[in-house]
N, C-alpha and C positions, 0 to 999 in steps of 0.2 A: 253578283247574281248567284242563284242558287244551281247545285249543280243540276244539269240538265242528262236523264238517262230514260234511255227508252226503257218501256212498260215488259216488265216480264211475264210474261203471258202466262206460265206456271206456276207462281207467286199469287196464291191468293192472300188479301190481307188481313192481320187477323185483329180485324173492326172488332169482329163478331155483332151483339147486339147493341154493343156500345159505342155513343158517338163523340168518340177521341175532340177536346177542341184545342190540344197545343201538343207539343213535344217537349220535354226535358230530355239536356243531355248532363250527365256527371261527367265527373274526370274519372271513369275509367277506360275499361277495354269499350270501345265503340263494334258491338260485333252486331254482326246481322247487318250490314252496312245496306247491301240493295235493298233490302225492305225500310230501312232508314230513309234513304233518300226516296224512295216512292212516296213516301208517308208524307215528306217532309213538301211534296209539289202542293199541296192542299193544306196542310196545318204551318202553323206558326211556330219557330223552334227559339225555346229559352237556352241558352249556355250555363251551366248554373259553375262560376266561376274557370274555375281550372278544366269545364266542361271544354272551354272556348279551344284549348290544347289541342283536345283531340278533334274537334272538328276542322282546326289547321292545317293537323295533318292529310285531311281529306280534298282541302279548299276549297271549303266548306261555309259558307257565312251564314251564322246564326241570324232570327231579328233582334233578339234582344241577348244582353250576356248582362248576369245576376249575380251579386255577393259581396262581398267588401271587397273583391279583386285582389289579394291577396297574390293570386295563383295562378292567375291566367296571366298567359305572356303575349305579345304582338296584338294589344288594345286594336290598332289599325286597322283589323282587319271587322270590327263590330261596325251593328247599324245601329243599336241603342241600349246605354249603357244604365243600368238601374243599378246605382249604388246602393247597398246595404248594410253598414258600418256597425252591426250591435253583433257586443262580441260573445255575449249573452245565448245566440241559438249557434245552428250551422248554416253553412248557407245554401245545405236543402232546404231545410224548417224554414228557411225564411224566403227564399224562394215558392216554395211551393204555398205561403202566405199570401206572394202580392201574385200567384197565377190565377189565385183562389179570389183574390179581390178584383182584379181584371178581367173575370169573369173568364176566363181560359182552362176552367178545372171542369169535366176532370182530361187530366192530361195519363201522358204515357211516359215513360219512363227512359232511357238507352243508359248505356254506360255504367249499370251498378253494380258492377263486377272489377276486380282489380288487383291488387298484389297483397294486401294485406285482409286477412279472414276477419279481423274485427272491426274494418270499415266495412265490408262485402254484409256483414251481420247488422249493423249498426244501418245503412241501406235500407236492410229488409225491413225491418222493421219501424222505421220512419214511415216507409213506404206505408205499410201496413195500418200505419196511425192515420196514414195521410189519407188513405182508403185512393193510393195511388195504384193503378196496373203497370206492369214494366215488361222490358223484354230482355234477356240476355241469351246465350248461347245455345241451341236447341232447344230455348223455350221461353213460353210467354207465362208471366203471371197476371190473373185477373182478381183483384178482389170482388168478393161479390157478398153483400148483406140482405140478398131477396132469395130470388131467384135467377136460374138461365139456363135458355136450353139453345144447345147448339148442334149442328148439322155436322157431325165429324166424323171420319175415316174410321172405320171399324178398326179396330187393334191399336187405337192411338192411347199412347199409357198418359194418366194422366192420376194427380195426386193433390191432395187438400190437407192445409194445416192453417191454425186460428184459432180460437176460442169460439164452440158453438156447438146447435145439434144438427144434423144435415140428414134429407135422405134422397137418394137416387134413382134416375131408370136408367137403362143403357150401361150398366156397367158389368161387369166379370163378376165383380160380388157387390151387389147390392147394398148399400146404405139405407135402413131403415131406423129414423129418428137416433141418430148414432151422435152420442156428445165426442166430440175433442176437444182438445188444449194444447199448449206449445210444451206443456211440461211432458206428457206421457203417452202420447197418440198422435199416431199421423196416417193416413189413407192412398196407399197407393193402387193404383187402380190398373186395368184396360176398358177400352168403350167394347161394346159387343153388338151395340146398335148403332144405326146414322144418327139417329137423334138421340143425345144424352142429354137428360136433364138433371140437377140440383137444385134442390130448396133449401135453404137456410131458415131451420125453424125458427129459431136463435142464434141471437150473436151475429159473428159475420165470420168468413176465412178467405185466404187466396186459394183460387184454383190455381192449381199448374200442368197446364197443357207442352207436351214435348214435340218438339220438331219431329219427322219423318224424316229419313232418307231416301231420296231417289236420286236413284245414278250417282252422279260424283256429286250433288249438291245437297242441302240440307232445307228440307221448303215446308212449310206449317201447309199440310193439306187438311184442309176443313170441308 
């Protein structure tokens, strides 16, 4: 059974305007954990192989675990094992293929942080191709290729990089039809308003929204 934790009451979630329909986890750092398992009473959670690890460690049972299996240890502990043997992609790329065919996309991301900088990179930008959102440590990335406006905490920093033109309301300095690219521009922000909006004229980027701090805990107030 899935773990069972009561509702944190100052934990808002960060749906935002998007309607999450699974959860991927990788084999990394599993952080943000209470917001994991709140997320996880309502969506459906893939393992994406050596995902299954860290969720163990948690005793945690995924519904499905994903990949050539390579890397995940204590099989035992899975409800449905979707092999993927081509050794041709990764088995996020292939993962996020059949989440995509079973109709489970767009999903969310945990885990894409970990020891080594050129899987953490290699992540991101799958991620990015996959027009996946993810969450790691003090923060959520959304990609977004429209628009979106959201209801957010005044002084919450927030920052966009991608290939695109973008412009903004609600922000410290204002994006007005502002191209970026991964090679030589990136936008770091603060909101100054409750409701910040972005357009993506062109192209698309991830937004990156930062956790807040209050008290001894770390909680995405939106």
């Amino acid at each position: 059974m899935k773990k069972q934790m009561k509702k944190n009451k100052n934990l808002i979630l960060p749906i935002l305007q998007a309607q999450f329909k699974s959860l991927v986890v990788l084999n990394g750092a599993l952080e943000e954990k209470s917001l994991f398992i709140e997320l996880s009473q309502t969506l459906p959670v893939i393992a994406v192989d050596g995902g299954l690890n860290c969720l163990n460690k948690i005793n945690f049972i995924p519904d499905y675990i994903a990949g050539d299996l390579d890397s995940a240890l204590n099989l035992k502990f899975k409800k449905e094992i979707i092999h993927l043997p081509d050794q041709n992609k990764t088995d996020f790329q292939k993962t996020i293929e059949w989440v995509d065919a079973q109709n489970l996309f767009p999903c969310l991301a945990f885990g894409m942080s970990g020891k080594f900088f050129d899987r953490q990179l290699f992540n991101f930008f799958q991620a990015y191709d996959s027009k996946l959102s993810f969450i790691t440590k003090n923060l959520v990335g959304l990609y977004v290729e429209k628009s979106i406006i959201l209801n957010i905490e005044v002084g919450t920093k927030v920052s966009m990089i991608g290939n695109g033109v973008l412009s903004t309301f609600g922000l410290k300095w204002e994006l007005k039809n502002q191209k970026i690219n991964f090679f030589n521009s990136s936008c770091s922000n603060k909101t100054i308003e409750k409701e910040f909006e972005m357009k993506v004229i062109e192209g698309s980027c991830m937004l990156f929204i930062y956790f807040k701090k209050t008290g001894v805990d770390e909680k995405l107030v939106l």
